[in-house]
N, C-alpha and C positions, 0 to 999 in steps of 0.2 A: 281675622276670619280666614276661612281657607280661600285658595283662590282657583276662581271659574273660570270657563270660557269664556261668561257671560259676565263677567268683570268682578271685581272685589277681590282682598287679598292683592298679594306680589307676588311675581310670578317667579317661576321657579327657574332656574341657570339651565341651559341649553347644555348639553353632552354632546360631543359628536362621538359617533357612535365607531369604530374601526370596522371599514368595512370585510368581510370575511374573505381571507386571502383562497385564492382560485385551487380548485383541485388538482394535483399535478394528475398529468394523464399515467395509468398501470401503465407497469412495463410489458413488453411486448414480451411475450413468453414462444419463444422456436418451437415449432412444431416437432414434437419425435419422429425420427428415422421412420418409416415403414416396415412391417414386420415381412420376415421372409414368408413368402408361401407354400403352397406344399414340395412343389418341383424343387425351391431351393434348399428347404431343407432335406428333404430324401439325397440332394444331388451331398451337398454337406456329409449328410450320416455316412452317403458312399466313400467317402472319404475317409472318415473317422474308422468305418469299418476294415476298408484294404490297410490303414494305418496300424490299425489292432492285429492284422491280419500280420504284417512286416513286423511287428511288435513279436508276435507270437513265432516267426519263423527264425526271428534271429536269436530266440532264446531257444529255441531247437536246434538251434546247427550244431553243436556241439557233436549231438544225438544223428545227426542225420551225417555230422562227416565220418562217426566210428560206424554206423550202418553202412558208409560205403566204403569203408575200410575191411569189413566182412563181407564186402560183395553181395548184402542183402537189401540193399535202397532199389530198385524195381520190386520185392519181394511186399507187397503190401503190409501183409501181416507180419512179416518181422521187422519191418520199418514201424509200423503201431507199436508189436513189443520193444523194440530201441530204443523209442521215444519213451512211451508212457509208461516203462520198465526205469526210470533214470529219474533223478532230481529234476531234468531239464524242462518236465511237464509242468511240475510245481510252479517254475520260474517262471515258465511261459504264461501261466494263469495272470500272474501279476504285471509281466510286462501289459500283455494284453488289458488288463484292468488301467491299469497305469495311462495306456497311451487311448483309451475311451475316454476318461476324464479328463486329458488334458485336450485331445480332439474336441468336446463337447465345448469345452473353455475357452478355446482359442474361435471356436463359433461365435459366443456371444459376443468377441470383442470383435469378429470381422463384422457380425450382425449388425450391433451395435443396439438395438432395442428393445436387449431383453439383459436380463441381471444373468449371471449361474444361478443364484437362487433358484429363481424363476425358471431357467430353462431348464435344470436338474429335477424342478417337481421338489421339492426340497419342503414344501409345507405339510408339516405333520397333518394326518386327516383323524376326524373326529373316532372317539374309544369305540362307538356302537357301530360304526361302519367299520372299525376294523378287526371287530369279533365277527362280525358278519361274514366277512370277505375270506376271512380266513379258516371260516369254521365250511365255508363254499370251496375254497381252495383244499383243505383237508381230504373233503370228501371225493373232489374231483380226482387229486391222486389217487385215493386208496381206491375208486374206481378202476381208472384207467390200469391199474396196476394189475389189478384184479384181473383185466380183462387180459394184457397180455400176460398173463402167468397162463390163465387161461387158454390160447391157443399157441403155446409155446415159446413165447421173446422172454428172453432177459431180461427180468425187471431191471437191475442192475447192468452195463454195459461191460463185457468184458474188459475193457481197455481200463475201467474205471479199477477193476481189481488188480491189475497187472500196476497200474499209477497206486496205490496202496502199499501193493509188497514192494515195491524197487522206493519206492521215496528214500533217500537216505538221510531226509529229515523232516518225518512227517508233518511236526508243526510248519513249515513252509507251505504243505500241500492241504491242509486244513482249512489254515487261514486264508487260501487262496480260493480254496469253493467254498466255506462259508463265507466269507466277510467280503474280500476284495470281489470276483465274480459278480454275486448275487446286485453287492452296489453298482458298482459298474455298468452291468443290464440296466438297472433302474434307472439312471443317470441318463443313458444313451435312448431305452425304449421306449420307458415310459415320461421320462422328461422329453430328450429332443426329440424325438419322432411323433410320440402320440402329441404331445402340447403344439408342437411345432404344426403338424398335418390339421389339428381339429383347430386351429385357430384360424385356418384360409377354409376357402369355398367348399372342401371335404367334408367339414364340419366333421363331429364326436362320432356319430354313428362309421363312418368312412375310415375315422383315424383309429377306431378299435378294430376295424376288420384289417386292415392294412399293417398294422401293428403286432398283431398276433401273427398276419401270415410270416412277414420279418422276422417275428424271433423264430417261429419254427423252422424258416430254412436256416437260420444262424444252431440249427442245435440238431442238423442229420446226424450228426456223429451219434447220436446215444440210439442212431435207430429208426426206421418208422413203424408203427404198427400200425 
């Protein structure tokens, strides 16, 4: 018969059971650095920027030592035609592309809390936001364009036709406004300056107005209207 509590049967062999070994405690995971705020990354970009700016002036010297070789380096305008009349403008685009990227770089490792990925903006953004923005972008040029044909400015910047005809190898000077330039901004403006500013107490609204005023003084050269 089976066997009860309440007796009958034999009773069945006792098991000890292994009691369950203790949980080891998680590892203790370090907290990440703190991320720079707005003051330190502006103070950063100032850097990056006179960087670009030393970048940019030592691939000009060449141009500025025959400008004062002709006694014309006080001469504004023929110091622009010297320059942007010669390869040495080309060059300059890229050094200056060149030493933004590697300024921005050498952030994240002083930073230490953020990837390039990350501080470059580097995440492709969704197809319909980027029809959108650009069909916005489009129209904002052919605007603005519009407006200074309209009360007289160069759409075009003279210095930009004179860097044309003197390139003595256009493909250098192409590849340096489309490709090197355009990235290079993007990298510096919209990666460390907007991401950097809109992630401290300035928040998004603060880090687009501040951002925009940035790139337009980085760009008197073509003008104001």
């Amino acid at each position: 018969p089976p066997y009860t509590p309440w007796g009958g049967g034999r009773p069945r062999p006792m098991t000890e059971e292994t009691p369950p070994a203790p949980e080891a405690p998680a590892p203790e995971v370090p907290a990440p650095p703190p991320r720079w705020g707005a003051w330190k990354t502006l103070s950063w970009g100032a850097f990056v920027f006179a960087a670009s700016v030393a970048a940019q002036t030592a691939a000009c010297l060449p141009a500025f030592l025959e400008a004062d070789r002709r006694g014309v380096l006080s001469d504004s305008s023929a110091l622009l035609e010297a320059v942007a009349g010669t390869t040495a403008f080309a060059l300059a685009i890229h050094a200056q592309s060149l030493a933004i990227v590697l300024g921005v770089w050498l952030g994240t490792r002083v930073e230490g809390a953020v990837s390039f990925h990350e501080a470059a903006a580097l995440e492709p953004p969704d197809a319909d936001r980027v029809i959108v923005w650009l069909a916005a972008a489009l129209g904002f040029v052919a605007v603005m364009d519009l407006f200074a044909w309209s009360i007289g400015v160069p759409v075009v910047p003279a210095f930009m036709h004179l860097a044309v005809r003197g390139s003595a190898w256009p493909p250098i000077l192409w590849t340096g406004l489309v490709l090197a330039a355009p990235a290079a901004e993007e990298i510096f403006f919209r990666g460390w300056i907007f991401a950097g500013v809109a992630r401290s107490r300035v928040g998004g609204r603060g880090a687009v107005v501040l951002t925009a005023l940035l790139f337009g003084l980085a760009h008197v050269q073509y003008g104001a209207v």
